[in-house]
C-alpha positions in Angstrom: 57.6 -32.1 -122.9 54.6 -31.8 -125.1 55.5 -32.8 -129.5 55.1 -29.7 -131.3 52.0 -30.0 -133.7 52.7 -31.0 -137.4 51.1 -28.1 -139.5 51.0 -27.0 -142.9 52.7 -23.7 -143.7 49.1 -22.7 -145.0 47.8 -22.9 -141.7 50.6 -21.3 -139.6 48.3 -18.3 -139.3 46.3 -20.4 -136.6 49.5 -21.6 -135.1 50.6 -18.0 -134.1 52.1 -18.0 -130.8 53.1 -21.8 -130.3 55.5 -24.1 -131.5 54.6 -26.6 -134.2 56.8 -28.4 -136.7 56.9 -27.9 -140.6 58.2 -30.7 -143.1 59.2 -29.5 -146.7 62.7 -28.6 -148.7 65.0 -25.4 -148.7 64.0 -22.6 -150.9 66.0 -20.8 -150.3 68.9 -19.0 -147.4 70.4 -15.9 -146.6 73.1 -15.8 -143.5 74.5 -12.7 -141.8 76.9 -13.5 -138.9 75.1 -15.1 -136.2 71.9 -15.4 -137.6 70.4 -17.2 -140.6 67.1 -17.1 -142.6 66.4 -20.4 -144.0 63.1 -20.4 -146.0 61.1 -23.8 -145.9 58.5 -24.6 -148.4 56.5 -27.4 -148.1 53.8 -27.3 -151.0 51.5 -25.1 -149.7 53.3 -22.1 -149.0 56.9 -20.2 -147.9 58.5 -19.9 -144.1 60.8 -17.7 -143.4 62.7 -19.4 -140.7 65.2 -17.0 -138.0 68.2 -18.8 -136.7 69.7 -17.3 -134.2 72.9 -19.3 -133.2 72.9 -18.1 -129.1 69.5 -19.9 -129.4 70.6 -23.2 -130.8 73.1 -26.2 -130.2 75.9 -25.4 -132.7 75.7 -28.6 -134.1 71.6 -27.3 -135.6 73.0 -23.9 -136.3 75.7 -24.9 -138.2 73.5 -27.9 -140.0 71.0 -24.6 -140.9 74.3 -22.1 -142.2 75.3 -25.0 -144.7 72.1 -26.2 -146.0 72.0 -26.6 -149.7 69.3 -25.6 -152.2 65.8 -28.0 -152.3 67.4 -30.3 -148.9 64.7 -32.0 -147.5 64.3 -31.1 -143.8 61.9 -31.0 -141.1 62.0 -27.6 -138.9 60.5 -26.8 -135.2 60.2 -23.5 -133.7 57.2 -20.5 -132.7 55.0 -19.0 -135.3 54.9 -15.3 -135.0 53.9 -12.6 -136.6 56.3 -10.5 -138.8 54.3 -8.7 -142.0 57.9 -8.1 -144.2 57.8 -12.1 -144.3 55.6 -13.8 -146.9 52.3 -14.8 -146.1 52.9 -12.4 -142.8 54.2 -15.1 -140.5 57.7 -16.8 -139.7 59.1 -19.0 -137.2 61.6 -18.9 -134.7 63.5 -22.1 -135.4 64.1 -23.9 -132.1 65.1 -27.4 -133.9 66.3 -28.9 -137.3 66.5 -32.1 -138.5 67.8 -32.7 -142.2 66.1 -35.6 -144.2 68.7 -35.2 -146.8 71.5 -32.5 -147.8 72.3 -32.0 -151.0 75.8 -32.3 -151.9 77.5 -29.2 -153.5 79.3 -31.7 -155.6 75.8 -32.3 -157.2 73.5 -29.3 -156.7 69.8 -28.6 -157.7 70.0 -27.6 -161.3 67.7 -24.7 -161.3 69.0 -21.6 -159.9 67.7 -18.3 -159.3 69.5 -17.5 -162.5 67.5 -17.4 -166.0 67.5 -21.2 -167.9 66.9 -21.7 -171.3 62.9 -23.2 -171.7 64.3 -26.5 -173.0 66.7 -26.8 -170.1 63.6 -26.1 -167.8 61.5 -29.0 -169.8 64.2 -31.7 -169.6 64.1 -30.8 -165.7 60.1 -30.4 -165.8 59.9 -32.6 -163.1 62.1 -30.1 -160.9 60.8 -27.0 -162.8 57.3 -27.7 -161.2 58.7 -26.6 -157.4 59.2 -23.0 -158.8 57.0 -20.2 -157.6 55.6 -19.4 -161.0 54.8 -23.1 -161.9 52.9 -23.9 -158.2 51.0 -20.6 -159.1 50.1 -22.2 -162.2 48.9 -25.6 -161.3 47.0 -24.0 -158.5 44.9 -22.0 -160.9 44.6 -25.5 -162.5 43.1 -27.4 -159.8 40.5 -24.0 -159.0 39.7 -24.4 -162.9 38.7 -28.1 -163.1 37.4 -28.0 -159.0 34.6 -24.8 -160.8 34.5 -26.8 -163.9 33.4 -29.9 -161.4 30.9 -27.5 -159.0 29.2 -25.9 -162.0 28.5 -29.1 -163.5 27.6 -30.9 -160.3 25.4 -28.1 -159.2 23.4 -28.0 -162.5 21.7 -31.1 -162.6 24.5 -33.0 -164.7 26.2 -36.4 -164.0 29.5 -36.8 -164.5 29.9 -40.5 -166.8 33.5 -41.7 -167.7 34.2 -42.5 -171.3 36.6 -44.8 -173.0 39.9 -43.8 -173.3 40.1 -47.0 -176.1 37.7 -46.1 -179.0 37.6 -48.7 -182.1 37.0 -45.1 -184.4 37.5 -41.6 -185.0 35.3 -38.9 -183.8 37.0 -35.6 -184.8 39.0 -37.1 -188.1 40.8 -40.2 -188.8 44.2 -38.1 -189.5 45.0 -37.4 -185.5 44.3 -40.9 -184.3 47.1 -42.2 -181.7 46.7 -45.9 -183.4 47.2 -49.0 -180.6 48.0 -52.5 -181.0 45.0 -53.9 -179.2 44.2 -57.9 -178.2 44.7 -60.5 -181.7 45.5 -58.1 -184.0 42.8 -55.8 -183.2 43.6 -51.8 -183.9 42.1 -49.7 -181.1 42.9 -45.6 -180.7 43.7 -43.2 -177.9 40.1 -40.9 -177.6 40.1 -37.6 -179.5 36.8 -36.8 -177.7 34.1 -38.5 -175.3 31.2 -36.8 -177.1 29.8 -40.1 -179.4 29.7 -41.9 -175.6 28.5 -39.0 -173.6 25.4 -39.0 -176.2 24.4 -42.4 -175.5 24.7 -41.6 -171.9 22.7 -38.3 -171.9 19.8 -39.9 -174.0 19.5 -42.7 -170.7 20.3 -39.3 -167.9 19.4 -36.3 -169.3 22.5 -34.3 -168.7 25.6 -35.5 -168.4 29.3 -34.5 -168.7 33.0 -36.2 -169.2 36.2 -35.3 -168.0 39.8 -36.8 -169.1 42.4 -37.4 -171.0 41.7 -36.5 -175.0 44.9 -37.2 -177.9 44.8 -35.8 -181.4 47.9 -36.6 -183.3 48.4 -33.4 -184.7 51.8 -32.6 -185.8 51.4 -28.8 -184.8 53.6 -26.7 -182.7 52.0 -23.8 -182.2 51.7 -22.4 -178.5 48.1 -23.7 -178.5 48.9 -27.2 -179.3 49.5 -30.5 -177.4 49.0 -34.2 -178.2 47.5 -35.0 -174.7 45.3 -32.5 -172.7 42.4 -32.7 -170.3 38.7 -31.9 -171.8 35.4 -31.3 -170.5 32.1 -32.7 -172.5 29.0 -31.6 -171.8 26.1 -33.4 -173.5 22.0 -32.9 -173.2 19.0 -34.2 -174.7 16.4 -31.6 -175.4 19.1 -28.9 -176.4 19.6 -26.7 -179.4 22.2 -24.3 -180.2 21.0 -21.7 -178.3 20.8 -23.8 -174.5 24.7 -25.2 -175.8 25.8 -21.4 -175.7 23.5 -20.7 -172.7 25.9 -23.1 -170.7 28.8 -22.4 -172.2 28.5 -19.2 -171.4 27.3 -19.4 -168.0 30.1 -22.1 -167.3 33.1 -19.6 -168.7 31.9 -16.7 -166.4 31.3 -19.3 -163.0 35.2 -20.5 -163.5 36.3 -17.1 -163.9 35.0 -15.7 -161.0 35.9 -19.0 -159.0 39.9 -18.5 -160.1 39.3 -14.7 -159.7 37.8 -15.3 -155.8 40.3 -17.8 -154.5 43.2 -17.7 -156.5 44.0 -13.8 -157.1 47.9 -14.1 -154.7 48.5 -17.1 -157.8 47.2 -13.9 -160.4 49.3 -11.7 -159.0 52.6 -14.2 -158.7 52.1 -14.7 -162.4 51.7 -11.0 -162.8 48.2 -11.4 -164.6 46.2 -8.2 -165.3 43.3 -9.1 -163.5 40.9 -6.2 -164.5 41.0 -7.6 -167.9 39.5 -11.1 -166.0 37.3 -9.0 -164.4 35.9 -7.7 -167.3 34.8 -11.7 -167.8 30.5 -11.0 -167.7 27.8 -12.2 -169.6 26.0 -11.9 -171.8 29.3 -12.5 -174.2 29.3 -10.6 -177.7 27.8 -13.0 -180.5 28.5 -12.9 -184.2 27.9 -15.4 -187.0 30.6 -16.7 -189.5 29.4 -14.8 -192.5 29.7 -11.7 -189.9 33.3 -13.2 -188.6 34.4 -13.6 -192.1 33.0 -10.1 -193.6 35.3 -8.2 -190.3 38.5 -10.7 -191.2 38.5 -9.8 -195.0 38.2 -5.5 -194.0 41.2 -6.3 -191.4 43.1 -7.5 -194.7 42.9 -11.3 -194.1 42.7 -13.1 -197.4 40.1 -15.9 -195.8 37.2 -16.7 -198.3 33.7 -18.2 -197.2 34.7 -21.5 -196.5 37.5 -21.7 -195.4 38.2 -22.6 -191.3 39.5 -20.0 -189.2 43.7 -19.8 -188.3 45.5 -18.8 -185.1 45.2 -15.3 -186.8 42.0 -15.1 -187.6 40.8 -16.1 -184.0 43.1 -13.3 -182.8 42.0 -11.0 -184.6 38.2 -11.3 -183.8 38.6 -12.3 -180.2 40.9 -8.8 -179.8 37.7 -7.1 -180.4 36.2 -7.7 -177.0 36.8 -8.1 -173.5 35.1 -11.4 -172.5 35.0 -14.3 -174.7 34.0 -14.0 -178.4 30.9 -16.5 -179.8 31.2 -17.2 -183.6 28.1 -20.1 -184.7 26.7 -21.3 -188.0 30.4 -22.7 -189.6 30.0 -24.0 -192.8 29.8 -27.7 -192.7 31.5 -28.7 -194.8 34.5 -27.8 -192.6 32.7 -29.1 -189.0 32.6 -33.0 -188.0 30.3 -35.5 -189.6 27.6 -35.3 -186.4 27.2 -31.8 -186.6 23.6 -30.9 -187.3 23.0 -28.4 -190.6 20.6 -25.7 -189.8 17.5 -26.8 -191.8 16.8 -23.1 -193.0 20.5 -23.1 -194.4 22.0 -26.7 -195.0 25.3 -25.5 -196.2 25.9 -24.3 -192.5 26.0 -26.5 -189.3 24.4 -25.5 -185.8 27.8 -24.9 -184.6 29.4 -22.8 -181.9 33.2 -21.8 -181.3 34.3 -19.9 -178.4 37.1 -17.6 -178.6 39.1 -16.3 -175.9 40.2 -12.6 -175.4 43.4 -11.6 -175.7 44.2 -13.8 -178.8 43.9 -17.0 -177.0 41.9 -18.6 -179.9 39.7 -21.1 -179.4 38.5 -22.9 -175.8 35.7 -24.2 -176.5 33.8 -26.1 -179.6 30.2 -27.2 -179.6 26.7 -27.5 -180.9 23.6 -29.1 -181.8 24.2 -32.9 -182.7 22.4 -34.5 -186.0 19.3 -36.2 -184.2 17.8 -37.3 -187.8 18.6 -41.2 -189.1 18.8 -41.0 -192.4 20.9 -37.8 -191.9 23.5 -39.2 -189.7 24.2 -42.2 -192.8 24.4 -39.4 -195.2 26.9 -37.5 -193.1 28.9 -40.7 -191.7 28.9 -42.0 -195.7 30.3 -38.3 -196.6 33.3 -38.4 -194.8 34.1 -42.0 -195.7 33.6 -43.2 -192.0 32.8 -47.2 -191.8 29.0 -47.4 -190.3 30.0 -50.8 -189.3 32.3 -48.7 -186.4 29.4 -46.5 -185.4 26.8 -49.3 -185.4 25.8 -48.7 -181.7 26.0 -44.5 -182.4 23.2 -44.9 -185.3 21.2 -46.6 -182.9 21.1 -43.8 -180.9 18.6 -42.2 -183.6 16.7 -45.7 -184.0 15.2 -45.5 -180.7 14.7 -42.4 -179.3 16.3 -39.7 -180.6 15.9 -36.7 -179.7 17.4 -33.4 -180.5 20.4 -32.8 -178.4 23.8 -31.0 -178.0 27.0 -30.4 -176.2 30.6 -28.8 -176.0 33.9 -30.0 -175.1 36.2 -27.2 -173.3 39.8 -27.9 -173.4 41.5 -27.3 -169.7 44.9 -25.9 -170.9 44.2 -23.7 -173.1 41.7 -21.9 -170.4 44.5 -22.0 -168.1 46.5 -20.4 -170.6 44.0 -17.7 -171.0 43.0 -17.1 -167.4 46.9 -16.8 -166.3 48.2 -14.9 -169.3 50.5 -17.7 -170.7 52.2 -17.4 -173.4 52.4 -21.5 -174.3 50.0 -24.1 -173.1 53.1 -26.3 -171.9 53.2 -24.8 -168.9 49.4 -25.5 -167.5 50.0 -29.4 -167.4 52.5 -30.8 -165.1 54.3 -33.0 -168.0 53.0 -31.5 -171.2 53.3 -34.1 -174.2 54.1 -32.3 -177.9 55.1 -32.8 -180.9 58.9 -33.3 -180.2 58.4 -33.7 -176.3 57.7 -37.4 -174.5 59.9 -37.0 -171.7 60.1 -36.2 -168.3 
């Protein structure tokens, strides 16, 4: 007797016709008499399994009629065709063997019945086998795998940065201070830009992707103190190559997610044609021009000041694909954000804001190139130079003009799957009051 194949649910489409065997967990069972309809999941997908009890020992049919929600089991039957079954396919179960059985005593916590959000976070790490929450994180992966292929197919190399930095980059209030070797402070990385311009000044162009903290006691839905970021960086570039790539990156992931992931969309209940509406070239508009539309909506923002949650809303509600505000003042922009030399008082900056009031997703720009500049700046915002020694030496030999952007991941998941809270793109999100699962 041949050993049915081991498959994937994902691939029981090729299978149709023969017997294979499918590993995974209960989602979920409906019996009627002498039948029963377990469906198996196993990661990538949903069997419906048909158990007919004439077709079975009765020990295996009886095993199937009293399986408990999320048992872990490992089913054998034929694939065949059936389209009122997800994915169009089920099985004809011809053998069972159960792996474990939950007790009713103890069962699976979640239940098809609607649980409080903090409930579902204590039990994040169970939360994550829901429909909704596979949907998500399989957007995720199609984000970062475009993110990667866009990057990769552009002439960039990807360089790891430190997740240990001995200083701030964004501001010395949302450091994640460490207790490092004899005594030694050390922080968690806001950023990889400082690193990723040292490497693009020996490749070219060159990008990061990881881990980034900012200890930011916010709890908006925007907000979380560890997320996932991706830094360009490239010598030669001004402002307007950053926004070139920015822009051409946005609308590559979009179509990406948009091309393989539109059953996810649709499980999530996203309004696509507003993705589809995702096309370049993106509406542009300076800050003065931001700030001039904000004060006529009634916003009581002066020249200035930095945009809210609000303001971003506001603007990027305006337009269908993603909204391009440049030239910030810099007074309120980082310390290595180059001023424009026609108009010190603002910096060569760029913020892109999401439709749909999803605020900001990415921040970039042209980087100060000058010596002398880069002391001024670092001495402004009462940085020690002593911690940037090897950063000013970047401008000592070499320098060229350059620039980048750092995109954060959850916050374009948010956006692209119509979230209302960023907690739910990562698998364990970390926030201001959340540390655990």
């Amino acid at each position: 007797m041949n050993t049915p194949a081991r498959i994937s649910i994902a691939e029981a489409a090729r299978h149709a016709g023969r017997s294979v065997e499918i590993r995974g967990w209960l989602y979920n069972l409906r019996r009627s008499g002498k039948i029963a309809f377990p469906i198996v999941r196993d990661g990538t997908g949903l069997m419906q399994c048909v158990a007919v009890k004439s077709a079975l020992p009765e020990e295996a049919f009886e095993a199937i009629r009293n399986l408990t929600q999320e048992s872990s089991v490992i089913v054998t039957g034929r694939i065949r065709a059936e389209e009122r079954a997800v994915g169009g396919y089920e099985m004809e179960v011809e053998g069972l063997e159960v792996v474990q059985r939950i007790p009713e005593s103890q069962p699976y916590p979640i239940t098809p019945k609607e649980h409080g959000v903090e409930f579902l976070m204590d039990h994040r790490h169970l939360w994550l086998r829901s429909q909704r929450q596979h949907a998500i994180m399989r957007v995720r992966h199609e984000v970062i795998r475009a993110v990667r292929d866009y990057f990769d197919s552009h002439g960039f190399t990807l360089i790891d940065t430190p997740i240990f930095t001995p200083a701030a980059c964004e501001g010395t209030t949302t450091l994640f201070e460490v207790d490092y070797f004899e005594d030694e402070k050390a922080y968690l990385t806001q950023s990889g830009q400082l690193y990723n311009e040292a490497t693009a000044m020996a490749f070219g162009k060159v990008y990061c992707f990881g881990p980034t903290f900012r200890a930011e006691k916010s709890k908006t839905r925007r907000h979380l103190t560890e997320f996932w970021m991706v830094e360009p960086e490239m010598a030669y570039a001004d402002l307007e190559e950053v926004k070139r790539v920015a822009e051409e990156m946005i609308v590559y992931v979009v179509g990406r997610v948009l091309e393989n992931r539109r059953p996810e969309l649709q499980k999530l209940e996203r309004d696509i044609s507003k993705l589809e509406c995702v096309r370049a070239p993106f509406p542009r508009m300076s800050y003065d021009e931001a700030v001039k539309i904000l004060q006529e909506a009634g916003s009581e923002i002066q020249w200035g000041g930095d945009f809210g949650g609000g303001d971003e809303t506001v603007l990027s509600q305006r337009f269908e694909s993603p909204l391009m505000v440049d030239r910030y003042p810099a007074a309120v922009k980082a310390f290595y954000m180059q001023p424009d030399p026609g108009r010190p008082e603002v910096a060569l900056g760029v913020d892109v804001l999401a439709p749909e009031g999803y605020g900001e997703i990415i921040g970039g720009g042209q980087r100060v190139h000058d010596l002398d500049l880069l002391l001024d700046r670092i001495r402004e915002h009462n940085l020690p130079p002593e911690a940037f020694d090897w950063y000013i030496d970047l401008r000592r030999y070499g320098t060229v003009p350059h620039g980048g952007f750092g995109m954060g991941i959850e916050r374009c998941v948010a956006w692209i799957c119509g979230l209302e809270h960023v907690r739910e793109t990562i698998a364990f999100p970390r926030m201001l009051y959340r540390l655990r699962p």
